[in-house]
C-alpha positions as CSV (number, residue, x, y, z in Angstrom):
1,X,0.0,0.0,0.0
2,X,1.2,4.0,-1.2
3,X,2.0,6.0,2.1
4,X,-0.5,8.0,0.4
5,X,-2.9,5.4,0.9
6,X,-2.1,4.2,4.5
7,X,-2.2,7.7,5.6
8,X,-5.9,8.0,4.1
9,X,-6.6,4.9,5.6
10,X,-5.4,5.8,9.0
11,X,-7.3,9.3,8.8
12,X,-10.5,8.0,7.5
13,X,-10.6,5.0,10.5
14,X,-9.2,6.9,13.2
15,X,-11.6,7.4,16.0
16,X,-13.5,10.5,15.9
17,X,-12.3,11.6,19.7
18,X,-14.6,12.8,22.4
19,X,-14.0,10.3,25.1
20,X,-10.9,11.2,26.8
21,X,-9.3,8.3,28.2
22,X,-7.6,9.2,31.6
23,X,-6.2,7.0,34.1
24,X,-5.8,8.7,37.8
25,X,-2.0,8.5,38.1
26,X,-1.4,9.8,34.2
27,X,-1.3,13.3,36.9
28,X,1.8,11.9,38.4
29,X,3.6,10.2,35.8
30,X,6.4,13.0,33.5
31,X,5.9,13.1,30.3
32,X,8.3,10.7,29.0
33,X,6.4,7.5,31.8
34,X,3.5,8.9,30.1
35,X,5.1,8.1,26.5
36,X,6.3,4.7,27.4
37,X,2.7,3.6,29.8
38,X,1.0,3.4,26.3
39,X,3.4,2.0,24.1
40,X,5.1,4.2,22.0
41,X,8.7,4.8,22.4
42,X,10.2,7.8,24.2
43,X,13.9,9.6,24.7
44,X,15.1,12.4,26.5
45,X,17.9,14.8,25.0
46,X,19.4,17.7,27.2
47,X,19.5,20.7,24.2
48,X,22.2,23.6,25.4
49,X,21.0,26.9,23.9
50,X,24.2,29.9,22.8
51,X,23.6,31.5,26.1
52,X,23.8,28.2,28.3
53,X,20.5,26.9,29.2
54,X,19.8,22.7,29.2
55,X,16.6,22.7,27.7
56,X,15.1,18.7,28.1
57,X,13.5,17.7,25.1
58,X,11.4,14.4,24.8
59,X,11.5,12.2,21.5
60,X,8.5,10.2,20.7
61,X,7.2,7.7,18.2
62,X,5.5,4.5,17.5
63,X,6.6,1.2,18.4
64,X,7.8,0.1,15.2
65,X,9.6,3.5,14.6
66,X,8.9,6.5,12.5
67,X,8.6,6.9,8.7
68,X,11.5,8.2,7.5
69,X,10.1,9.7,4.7
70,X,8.3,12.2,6.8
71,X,9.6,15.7,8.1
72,X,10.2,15.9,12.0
73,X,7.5,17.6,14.5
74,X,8.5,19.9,16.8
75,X,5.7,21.1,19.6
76,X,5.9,23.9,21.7
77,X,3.8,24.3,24.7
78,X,2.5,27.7,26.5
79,X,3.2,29.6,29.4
80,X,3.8,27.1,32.4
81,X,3.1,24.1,30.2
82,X,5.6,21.4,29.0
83,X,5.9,18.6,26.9
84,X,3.1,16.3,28.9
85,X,0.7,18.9,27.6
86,X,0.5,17.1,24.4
87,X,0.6,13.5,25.9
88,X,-2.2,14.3,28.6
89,X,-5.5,13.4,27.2
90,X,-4.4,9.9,26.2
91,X,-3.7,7.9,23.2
92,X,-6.8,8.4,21.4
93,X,-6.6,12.5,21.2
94,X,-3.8,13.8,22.4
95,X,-1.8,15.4,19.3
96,X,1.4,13.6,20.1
97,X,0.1,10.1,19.9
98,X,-1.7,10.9,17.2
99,X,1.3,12.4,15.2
100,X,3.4,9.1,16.2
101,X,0.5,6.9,14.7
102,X,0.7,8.3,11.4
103,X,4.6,7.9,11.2
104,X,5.9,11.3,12.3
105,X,9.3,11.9,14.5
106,X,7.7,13.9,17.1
107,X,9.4,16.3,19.5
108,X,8.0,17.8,22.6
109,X,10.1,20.6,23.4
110,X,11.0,22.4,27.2
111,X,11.5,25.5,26.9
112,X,13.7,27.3,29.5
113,X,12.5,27.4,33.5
114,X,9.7,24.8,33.2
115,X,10.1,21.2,35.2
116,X,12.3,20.1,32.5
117,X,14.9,22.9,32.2
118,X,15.5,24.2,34.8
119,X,19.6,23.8,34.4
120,X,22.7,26.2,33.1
121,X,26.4,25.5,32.2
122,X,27.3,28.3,34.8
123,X,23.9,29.2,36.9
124,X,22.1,27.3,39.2
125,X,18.1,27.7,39.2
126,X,18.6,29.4,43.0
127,X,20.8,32.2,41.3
128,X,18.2,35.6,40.4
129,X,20.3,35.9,37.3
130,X,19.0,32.6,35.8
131,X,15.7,34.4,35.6
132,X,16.5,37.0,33.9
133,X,14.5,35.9,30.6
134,X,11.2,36.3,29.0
135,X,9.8,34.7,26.1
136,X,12.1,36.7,23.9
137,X,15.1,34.9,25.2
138,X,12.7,31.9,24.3
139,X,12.4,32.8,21.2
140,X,16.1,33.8,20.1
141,X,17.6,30.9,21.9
142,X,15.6,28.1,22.8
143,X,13.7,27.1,19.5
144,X,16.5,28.1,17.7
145,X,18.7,25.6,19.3
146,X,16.1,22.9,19.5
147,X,15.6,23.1,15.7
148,X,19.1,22.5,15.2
149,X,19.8,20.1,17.5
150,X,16.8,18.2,15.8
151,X,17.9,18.5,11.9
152,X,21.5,17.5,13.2
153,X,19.9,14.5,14.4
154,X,17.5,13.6,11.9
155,X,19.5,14.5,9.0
156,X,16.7,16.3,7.7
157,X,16.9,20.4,6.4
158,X,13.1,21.3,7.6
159,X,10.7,20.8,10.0
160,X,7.6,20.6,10.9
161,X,6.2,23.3,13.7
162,X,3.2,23.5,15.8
163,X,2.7,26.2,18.6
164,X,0.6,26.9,21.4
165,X,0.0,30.1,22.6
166,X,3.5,31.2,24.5
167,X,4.5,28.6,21.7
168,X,3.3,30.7,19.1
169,X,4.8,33.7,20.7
170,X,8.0,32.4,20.9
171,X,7.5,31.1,17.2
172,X,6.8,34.2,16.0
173,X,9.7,36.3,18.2
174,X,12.5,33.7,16.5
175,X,10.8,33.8,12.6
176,X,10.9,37.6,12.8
177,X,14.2,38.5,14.2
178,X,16.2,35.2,12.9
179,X,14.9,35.2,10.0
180,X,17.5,32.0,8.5
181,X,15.1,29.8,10.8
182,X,12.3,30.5,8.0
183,X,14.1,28.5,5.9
184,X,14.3,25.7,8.2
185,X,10.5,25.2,8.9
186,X,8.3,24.2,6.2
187,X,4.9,24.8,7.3
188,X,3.9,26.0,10.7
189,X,0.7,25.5,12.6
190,X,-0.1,28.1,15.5
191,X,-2.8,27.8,17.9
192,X,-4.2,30.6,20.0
193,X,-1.7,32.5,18.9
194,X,-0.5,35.0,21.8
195,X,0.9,37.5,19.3
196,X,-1.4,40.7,20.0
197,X,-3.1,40.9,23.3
198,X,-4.9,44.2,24.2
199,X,-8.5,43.0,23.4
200,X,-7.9,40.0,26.5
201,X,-11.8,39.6,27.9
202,X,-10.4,37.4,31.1
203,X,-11.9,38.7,34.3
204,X,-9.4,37.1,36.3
205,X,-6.0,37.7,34.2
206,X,-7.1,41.3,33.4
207,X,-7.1,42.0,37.2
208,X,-3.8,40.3,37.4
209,X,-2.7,42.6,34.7
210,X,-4.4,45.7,36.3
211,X,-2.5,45.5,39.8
212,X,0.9,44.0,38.0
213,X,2.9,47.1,38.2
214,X,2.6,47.2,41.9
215,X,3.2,43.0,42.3
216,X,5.8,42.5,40.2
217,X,8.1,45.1,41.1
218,X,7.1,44.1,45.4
219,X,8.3,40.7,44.0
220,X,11.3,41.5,41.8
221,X,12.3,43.9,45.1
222,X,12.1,40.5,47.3
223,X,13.6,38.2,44.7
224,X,10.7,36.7,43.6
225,X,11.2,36.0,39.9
226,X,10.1,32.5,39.4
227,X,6.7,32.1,38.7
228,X,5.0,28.6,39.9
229,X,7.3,26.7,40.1
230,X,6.7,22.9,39.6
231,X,6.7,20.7,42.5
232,X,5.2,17.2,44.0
233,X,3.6,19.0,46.9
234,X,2.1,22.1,44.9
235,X,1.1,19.8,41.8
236,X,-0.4,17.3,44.4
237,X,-2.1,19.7,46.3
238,X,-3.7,21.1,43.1
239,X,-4.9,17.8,42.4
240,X,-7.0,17.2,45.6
241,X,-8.0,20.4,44.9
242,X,-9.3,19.6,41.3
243,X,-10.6,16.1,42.7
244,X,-13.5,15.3,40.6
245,X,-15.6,13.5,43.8
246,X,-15.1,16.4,46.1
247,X,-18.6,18.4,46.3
248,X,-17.3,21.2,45.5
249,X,-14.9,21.7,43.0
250,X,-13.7,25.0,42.2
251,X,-11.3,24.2,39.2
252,X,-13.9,24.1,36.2
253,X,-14.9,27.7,37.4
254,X,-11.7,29.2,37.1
255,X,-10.6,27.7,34.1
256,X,-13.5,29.4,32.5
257,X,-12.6,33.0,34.2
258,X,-8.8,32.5,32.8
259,X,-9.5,31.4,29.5
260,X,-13.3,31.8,28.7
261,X,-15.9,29.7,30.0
262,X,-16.7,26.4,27.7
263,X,-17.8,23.7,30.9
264,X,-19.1,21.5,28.2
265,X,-15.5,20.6,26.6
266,X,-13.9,19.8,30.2
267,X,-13.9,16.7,31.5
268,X,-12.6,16.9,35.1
269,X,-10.4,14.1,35.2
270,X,-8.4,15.9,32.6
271,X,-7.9,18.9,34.3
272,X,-7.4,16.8,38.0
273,X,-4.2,15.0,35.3
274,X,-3.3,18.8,34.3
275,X,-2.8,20.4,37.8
276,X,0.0,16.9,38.0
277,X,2.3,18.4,35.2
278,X,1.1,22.0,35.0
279,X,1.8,25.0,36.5
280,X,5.4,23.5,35.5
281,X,7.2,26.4,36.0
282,X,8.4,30.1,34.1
283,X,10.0,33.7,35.0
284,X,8.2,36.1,36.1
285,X,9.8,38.3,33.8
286,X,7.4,36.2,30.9
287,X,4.5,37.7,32.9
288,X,5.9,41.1,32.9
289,X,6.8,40.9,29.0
290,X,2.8,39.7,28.4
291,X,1.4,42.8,30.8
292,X,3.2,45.1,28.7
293,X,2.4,43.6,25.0
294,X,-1.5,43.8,26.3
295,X,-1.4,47.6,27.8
296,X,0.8,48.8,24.6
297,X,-1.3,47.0,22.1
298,X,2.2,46.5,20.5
299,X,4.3,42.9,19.5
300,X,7.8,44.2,20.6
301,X,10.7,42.5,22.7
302,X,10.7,43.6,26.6
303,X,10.9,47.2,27.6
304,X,13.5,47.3,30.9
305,X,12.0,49.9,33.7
306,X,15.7,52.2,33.4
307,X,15.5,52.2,29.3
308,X,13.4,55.0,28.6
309,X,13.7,54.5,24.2
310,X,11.3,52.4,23.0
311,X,11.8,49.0,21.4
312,X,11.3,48.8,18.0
313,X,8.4,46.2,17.3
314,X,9.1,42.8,16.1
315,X,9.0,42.7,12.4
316,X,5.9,40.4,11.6
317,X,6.2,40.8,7.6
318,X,9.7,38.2,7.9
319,X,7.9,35.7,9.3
320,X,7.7,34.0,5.6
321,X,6.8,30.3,6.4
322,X,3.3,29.1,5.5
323,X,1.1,29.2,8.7
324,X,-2.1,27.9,9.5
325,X,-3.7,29.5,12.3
326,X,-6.8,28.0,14.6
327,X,-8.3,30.4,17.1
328,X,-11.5,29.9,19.5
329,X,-14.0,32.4,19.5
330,X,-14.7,32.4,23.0
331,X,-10.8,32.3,23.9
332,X,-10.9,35.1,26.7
333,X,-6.7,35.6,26.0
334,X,-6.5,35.8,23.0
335,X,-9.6,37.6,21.1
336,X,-10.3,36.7,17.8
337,X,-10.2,40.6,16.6
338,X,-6.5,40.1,17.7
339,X,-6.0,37.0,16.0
340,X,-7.5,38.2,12.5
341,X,-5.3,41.4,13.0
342,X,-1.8,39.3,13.2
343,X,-3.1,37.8,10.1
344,X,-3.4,40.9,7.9
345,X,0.5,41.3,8.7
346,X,1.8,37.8,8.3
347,X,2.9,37.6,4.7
348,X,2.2,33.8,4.2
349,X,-0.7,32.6,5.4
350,X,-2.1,29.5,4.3
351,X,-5.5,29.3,6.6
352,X,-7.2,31.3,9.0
353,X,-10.1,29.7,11.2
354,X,-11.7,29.7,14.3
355,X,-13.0,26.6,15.3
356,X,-16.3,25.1,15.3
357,X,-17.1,28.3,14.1
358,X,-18.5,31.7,15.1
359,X,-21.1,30.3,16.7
360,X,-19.0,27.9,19.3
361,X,-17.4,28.6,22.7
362,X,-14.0,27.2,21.9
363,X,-11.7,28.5,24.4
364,X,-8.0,29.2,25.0
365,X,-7.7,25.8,27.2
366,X,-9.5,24.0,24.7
367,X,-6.9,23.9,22.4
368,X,-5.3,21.6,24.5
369,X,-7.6,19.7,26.8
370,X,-10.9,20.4,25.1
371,X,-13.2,16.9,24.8
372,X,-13.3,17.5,21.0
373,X,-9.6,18.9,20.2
374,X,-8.8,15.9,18.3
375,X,-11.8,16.4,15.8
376,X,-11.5,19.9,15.8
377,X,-8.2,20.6,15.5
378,X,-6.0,18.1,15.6
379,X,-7.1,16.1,12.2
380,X,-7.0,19.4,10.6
381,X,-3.3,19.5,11.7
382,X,-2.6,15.8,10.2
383,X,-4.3,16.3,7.0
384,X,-2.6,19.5,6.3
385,X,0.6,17.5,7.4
386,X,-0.1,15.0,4.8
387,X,-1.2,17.2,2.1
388,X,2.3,18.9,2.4
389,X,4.2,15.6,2.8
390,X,2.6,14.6,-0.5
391,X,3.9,17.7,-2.5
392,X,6.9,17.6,-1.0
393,X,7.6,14.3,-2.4
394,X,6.1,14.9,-5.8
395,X,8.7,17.9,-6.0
396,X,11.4,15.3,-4.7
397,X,12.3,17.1,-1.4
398,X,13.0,14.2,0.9
């Protein structure tokens, strides 16, 4: 049988997710036990970025391998996410299982200060200096030197890239200010795309954004510059807190004050697994870089307090590589006014679309955990995969 055939195949008999499979301890497994519990083979590599980070990056495919033929994946998770965000909701939906069944390398990157790279060459994670980043370090650093580290490996020129909010941020900070990395992704995907903020409708982060120029400075002036900070007590104590037979459960309620209220697409078992792996961990500087993208309505790299010229936004128009973007219309982060605006700059895109369309309350969270993600979403992802893998190979770029 043609790989384009088997990959039909495998689309057209693929479950049509829904019913999220989740096992109580998946919430206190990592990400790579997670990988290996349902039979699909996992590695860890330590990636060291130019400015001497370890980021931990976890390899995944099926049992019998990957297909060679096909480009690697690299996935980047959010802000305090990591790579178990795209193992969480189980074999049948979550985007890295389902990448690894139809053949693909897939990576699951770390970036920087989460649970999975939290080491230096020269600084230790107790050090204030090793805090001094935001996403922009993220961005000219990290995904820089994961790409590499990944086409070194592989053997392969391009990649394959799919974002998630701070993912897409980061995404976005690298494809505009090094703009050789354009030529080493061939077709980007970018969900919730955190790029232009100042329409955000969450109650509960726009309060945190409101009173943020008295709290982060009061924490900066006391050393506080991680930002929740992964841990088996915290991420356990979340858990009972999210525990799906207590009476009352106050988790659903805030996920839908932080990222738009959707109750229908949670299943509370998944978000009890979440609070396990995430918060995992970030600087508050990332936090500070956000407040001041949403009050300045601008896309530009961090503004110190004692610089008084202003940074020159990013430059949006290099960002060259074919992207699709998916965007919730209830997603209380990003708004979709936001969304469609970034996509009136972005010089190559090959799809724009909110999901479920204008008349659904897909979310910010959704994207991730949502009961329907892998029919919304993430079959769009794999077709479009597999629609590019097929040109790709009719123009004879293997």
């Amino acid at each position: 049988m043609s790989f384009a055939l088997r990959v039909t195949f495998w689309l057209l008999t693929t479950g049509v997710g829904g019913r999220l499979i989740i096992d109580e301890s998946d919430g206190t497994l990592t990400a790579l036990e997670l990988v290996k519990k349902y039979g699909y083979r996992g590695r860890a590599y330590t990636v060291i970025t130019s400015d001497g980070y370890k980021l931990g990056v976890h390899r995944m495919s099926r049992k019998e391998g990957h297909n060679m033929q096909l480009l690697p994946v690299l996935i980047i998770h959010g802000l305090l996410g990591s790579s178990a965000d795209w193992v969480l909701i189980g074999p049948e939906n979550a985007i890295g299982y389902q990448l690894a069944n139809a053949g693909y390398d897939v990576w699951l990157g770390n970036t920087r200060g989460n649970r999975y790279s939290r080491q230096h060459e020269e600084m230790s994670p107790s050090y204030v200096p090793f805090w001094n980043f935001s996403w922009h370090e993220k961005g000219m650093h990290d995904l820089p030197a994961m790409i590499d580290f990944m086409l070194n490996a592989t053997g392969h020129r391009q990649i394959y890239y799919i974002g998630y909010s701070e993912g897409t941020t980061t995404y976005f900070v690298m494809t505009s200010t090094r703009t050789e990395y354009n030529a080493k992704i061939r077709l980007a995907h970018a969900m919730a795309p955190a790029v232009l903020l100042d329409d955000m409708r969450s109650t509960l982060l726009t309060s945190l954004a409101d009173i943020s120029p008295v709290l982060i400075p009061l924490g900066q002036g006391a050393n506080f510059v991680e930002l929740l900070r992964w841990s088996e007590t915290q991420n356990g104590l979340l858990r009972n807190l999210c525990n799906p037979s207590v009476t009352w459960n106050p988790c659903p309620g805030v996920f839908g004050d932080a990222f738009g209220p959707n109750p229908e697409s949670l299943n509370v078992h998944v978000i009890q697994a979440m609070m396990g792996h995430c918060p995992s961990g970030a600087s508050i500087k990332e936090l500070k870089h956000y407040d001041q993208v949403i009050k300045s309505g601008i896309f530009q790299p961090y503004q110190e307090d004692t610089v008084y010229n202003e940074q020159a936004p990013y430059n949006l128009t290099a960002s060259t590589v074919p992207v699709h973007i998916y965007y919730g219309e209830n997603d209380w982060i990003v708004h979709p006014k936001n969304v469609r605006q970034l996509a009136t700059v972005l010089p190559n895109v090959r799809e724009l679309q909110a999901i479920g369309g204008k008349n659904t309350q897909y979310t910010h969270i959704d994207f991730m955990i949502g009961k329907r993600v892998n029919t919304l979403v993430y079959k769009k992802i794999l077709f479009n995969l597999w629609n590019d893998t097929q040109m790709r190979l009719r123009q004879g770029n293997f």
